[in-house]
C-alpha angles and dihedrals in degrees: 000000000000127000152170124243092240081057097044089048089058094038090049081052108056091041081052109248105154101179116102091202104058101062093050081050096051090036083049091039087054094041095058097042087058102055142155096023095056096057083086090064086213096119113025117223129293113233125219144184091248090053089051093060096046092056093046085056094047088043104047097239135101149000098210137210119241088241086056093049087049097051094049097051094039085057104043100084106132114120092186099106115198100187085056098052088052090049082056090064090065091208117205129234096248090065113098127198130260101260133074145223129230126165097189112107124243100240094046132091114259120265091195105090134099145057121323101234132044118222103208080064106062088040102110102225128225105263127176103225080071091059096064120097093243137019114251109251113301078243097060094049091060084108096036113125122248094258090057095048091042090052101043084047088050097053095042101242094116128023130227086225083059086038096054108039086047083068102044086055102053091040083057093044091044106042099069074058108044097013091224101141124086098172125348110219096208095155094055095044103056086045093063088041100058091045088044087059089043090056096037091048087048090051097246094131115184097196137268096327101045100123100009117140110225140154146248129221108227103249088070110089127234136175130264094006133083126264105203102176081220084266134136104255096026104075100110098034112136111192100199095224137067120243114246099246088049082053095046083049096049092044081048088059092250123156127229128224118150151024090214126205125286136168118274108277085353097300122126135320093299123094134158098283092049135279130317113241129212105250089215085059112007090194089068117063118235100251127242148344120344094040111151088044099065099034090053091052098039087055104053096258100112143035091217138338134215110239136179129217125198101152101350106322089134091036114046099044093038079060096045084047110045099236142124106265112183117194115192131215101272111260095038090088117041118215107213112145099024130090126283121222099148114011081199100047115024113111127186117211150151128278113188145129097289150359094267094052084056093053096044089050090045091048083069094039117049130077136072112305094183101248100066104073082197106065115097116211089242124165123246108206098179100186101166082193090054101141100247091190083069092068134079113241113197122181131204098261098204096039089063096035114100105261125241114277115280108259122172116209111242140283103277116233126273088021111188113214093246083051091049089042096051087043085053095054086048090048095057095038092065097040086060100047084044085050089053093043085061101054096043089053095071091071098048084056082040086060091054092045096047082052100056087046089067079049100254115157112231126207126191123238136156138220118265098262104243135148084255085158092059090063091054081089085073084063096054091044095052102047096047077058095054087052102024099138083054083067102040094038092043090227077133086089088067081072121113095222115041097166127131092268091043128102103263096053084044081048099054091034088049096064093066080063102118113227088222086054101052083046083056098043084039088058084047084056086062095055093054086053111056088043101047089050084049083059092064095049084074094042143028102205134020132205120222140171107249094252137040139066092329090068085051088043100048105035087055091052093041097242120158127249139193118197114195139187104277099184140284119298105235137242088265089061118123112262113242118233120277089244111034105243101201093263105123099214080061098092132070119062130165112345103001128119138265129197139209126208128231114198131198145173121293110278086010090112096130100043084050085050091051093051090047098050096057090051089063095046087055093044105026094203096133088072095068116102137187117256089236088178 
């Protein structure tokens, strides 16, 4: 007997089945068992008794009577497949679903009011770089900060065509080396450049960006050149439209160089032409991912990036790399133009030298642009002399605290050799990331230390205790869903990684993910956010260590996060493994960064950027670079 799954849903009903797992398990059971002559979708899938019984397995229900099972297959006879007449419609991945995002909860004042552009962010301050009678060499301001190369433009003593063939340079010296371009758009680039000296030199100045040379990472369309995603199959992909972030930086006068490295399908440091590596130690990768991005700012090749976080894509490689990542609160970006992996996840933000550069890129880019139903109109009231002892500076308690000793549970019984051998393995495996762990975490005490030393007064607080972990699924979901046709037409298989933890097994795993289920986890989410954002009645600010649950917790509420050069690991740091084995204390080693996370209310960036900013007045560490030669 064939059926739809309409027809299966209806059938699972009236013989009482309740769970919405269990039928998309059975109709993706059938389907399988059927292959390869279902990829076709000409026939849709016969259903058995043994099938049943699998599914109910794989979906925790059942067992089932044999007159149960009967009377589910005798009444599951509708060929009318609605699942396939929505795959007909080849939806692209632009296309969101109709449902939004907010993170604000629902018993708190919208922050989502105000003008679109802040004014204190577009005044070009006083430097004095600007004061002396010449500019230093184009080469020795490849690390200078945005407001030093937008003085010394403004005031003529430097222009954005020098600028910005002094990047491309270095981007084309530095890539056979850390594999972060994708495409230079030098055409482009030089383009932007020549007309950026024209206005300037007419006076018609656009702000602190206006001829400053920058990257995208490729997930962010433009036009006439390809977006490849990173990804197998989609080399040589041109999407005909500019992201709306590419069109706010050319009306800011940016330049465009490069469509910089990401993993494939944002996933990782590994991408189709190889894998992105960390300037500070180039036999490590960068990690994802927005890999290039920070790469490319880490190693002097460009002024800023573009980057985009779903579950630590600004963070974790901002931290590898040694450079500033802003994320900003979801819905203050939007995301038009780029590509979707999770409509209720994905954030776009700044990468750049240092917290100030962030605020002054996501002062052009924020704001509703008409097209993304997610994006708030929230105010962005970057004040770098914001008094930061007027605000209230909370940090996470039991991340800092010394852990409990290290104890490992016993030697099971009966025990074979091979079994000791590989326990052994696991054993020492953990006793060296624990060792790691250790020595990172006197940075993160060093950065406490460093913030009552500018006399900030820290109070302890902890995250809500939730099973954030267990709402990541919504992610997944929703990302299978974003590439669906790469799974049913096996084009997965196009794909550089194809490991267990890699998209197109998350892809196929994530389609026994029940639609009641990721509503439930999706009503979890709810309550994480009400009580996150609770959290941030008693505090303006909150210290974190740059990993952890808080990176779970806040990119499922939305809040926004700065992760900022926290110092240089020493010459008595563990060493990392010579081939990086997923485990993310696995990385480091002698003379390589750490990070540390500031944390703030939902649609409160540029307070966080404020906050941050001064941090690294008081520390310096973002001026630290890697020797790349």
């Amino acid at each position: 007997m064939h059926l739809d799954r309409r027809g299966f849903l209806a059938a699972c009903s009236r013989a009482g089945i309740t769970s919405a797992l269990f039928p998309g398990v059975l109709y993706t059971l059938a389907s399988q068992a059927q292959e390869p002559a279902y990829m076709d979708q000409s026939m849709p899938p016969k259903i058995t008794p043994e099938l049943i019984d699998q599914a109910a397995i794989l979906a925790g229900i059942g067992p089932f009577t044999d007159e149960q099972k009967k009377v589910m297959i005798e009444g599951l006879t509708d060929d009318n497949g609605s699942i396939k007449a929505i795959r007909k419609l080849n939806l692209p991945n632009s296309v969101a679903p109709a449902f939004v995002f907010h993170p604000l909860p629902a018993t708190s004042e919208s922050a989502a009011q105000g003008d679109n552009q802040a004014s204190s962010a577009t005044a070009l301050p006083v430097l004095g770089m600007v004061d002396g009678p010449e500019a230093p060499p184009i080469e020795q301001l490849a690390f200078a900060p945005i407001r030093d190369l937008a003085g010394l433009l403004h005031a003529r003593k430097i222009t954005s065509l020098a600028l910005t063939q002094m990047y491309l340079a270095r981007l084309k010296r530095y890539d056979p080396k850390l594999h972060f371009v994708i495409t230079l758009t030098e055409e482009r680039a030089l383009a932007q450049a020549k007309a950026a000296d024209a206005e300037i030199a007419a006076g018609k100045y656009r702000g602190p960006l206006h001829g400053i040379p920058w990257g995208a990472k490729d997930l962010l369309a433009v036009k006439g050149y390809p977006t490849t995603w990173g990804a197998g199959g989609f080399e040589h992909q041109t999407i005909d439209e500019d992201a709306t972030v590419v069109k706010r930086l050319d009306a800011a006068g940016a330049v465009l160089v490069a469509k910089l490295t990401l993993g494939a399908l944002a996933m990782g440091d590994k991408w189709f032409g190889g894998q992105t590596r960390n300037p500070w130690n180039p036999a490590q990768g960068s990690s994802g991912s927005s890999a290039g991005p920070a790469s490319a700012v880490a190693a002097g090749c460009v002024a800023f990036a573009i980057g985009s976080e779903t579950l630590g894509s600004i963070s974790s490689p901002s931290t590898r790399c040694g450079a500033t990542g802003l994320r900003p609160t979801f819905g203050f970006v939007p995301r038009t133009g780029a590509m979707a992996l999770s409509w209720t996840m994905d954030k776009l933000g700044p990468i750049a030298r240092k917290a100030e550069d962030c605020a002054l890129v996501l002062s052009a880019i924020h704001g509703p642009d008409g097209q993304d139903t997610s994006v708030h109109r929230a105010p962005f009231d970057w004040n770098p002399g914001l008094d930061i002892h007027a605000l209230r500076v909370g940090y996470l308690q039991s991340d800092f605290d010394q852990p409990p000793p290290f104890k490992l549970p016993p030697p099971p019984p009966g025990e074979t050799a091979e079994q000791k051998t590989e326990r052994e393995k696991r054993e020492a495996a953990r006793r060296v990331g624990r060792a790691r762990r250790d020595y990172d975490r006197r940075y993160d005490l060093a950065a406490l230390d460093a913030l009552r030393s500018m006399n900030i007064n820290l109070i302890p607080v902890e995250l809500p205790k939730l099973p954030y972990g267990a709402m990541v699924p919504l992610l997944t979901a929703e990302a299978a869903a974003a590439f669906d046709d790469l799974t049913l037409s096996g084009r997965d298989r196009l794909l550089t990684e194809q490991g267990p933890e890699d998209w197109p097994n998350a892809f196929r795993v994530a389609r026994f993910y029940s639609a009641v289920d990721y509503i439930q986890a999706n009503r979890a989410r709810t309550f994480a956010v009400q009580q996150v954002s609770a959290l941030f009645e008693k505090v303006d600010i909150i210290v974190a260590p740059s990993g952890g649950q808080q990176l779970l917790a806040t990119n499922l509420t939305g809040h926004p996060a700065l992760i900022v050069p926290n110092g240089l690991r020493g010459n008595d740091a563990p060493t990392p493994p010579k081939t990086y084995d997923g485990e993310n204390d696995n990385i480091g080693g002698p003379g390589t960064p750490v990070s540390i996370t500031f944390l703030a209310a939902l649609y409160q960036d540029a307070k966080l950027a404020a906050f941050a900013n001064a941090y690294q007045q008081a520390t310096g560490f973002n001026k630290l670079h890697p020797k790349l030669d």
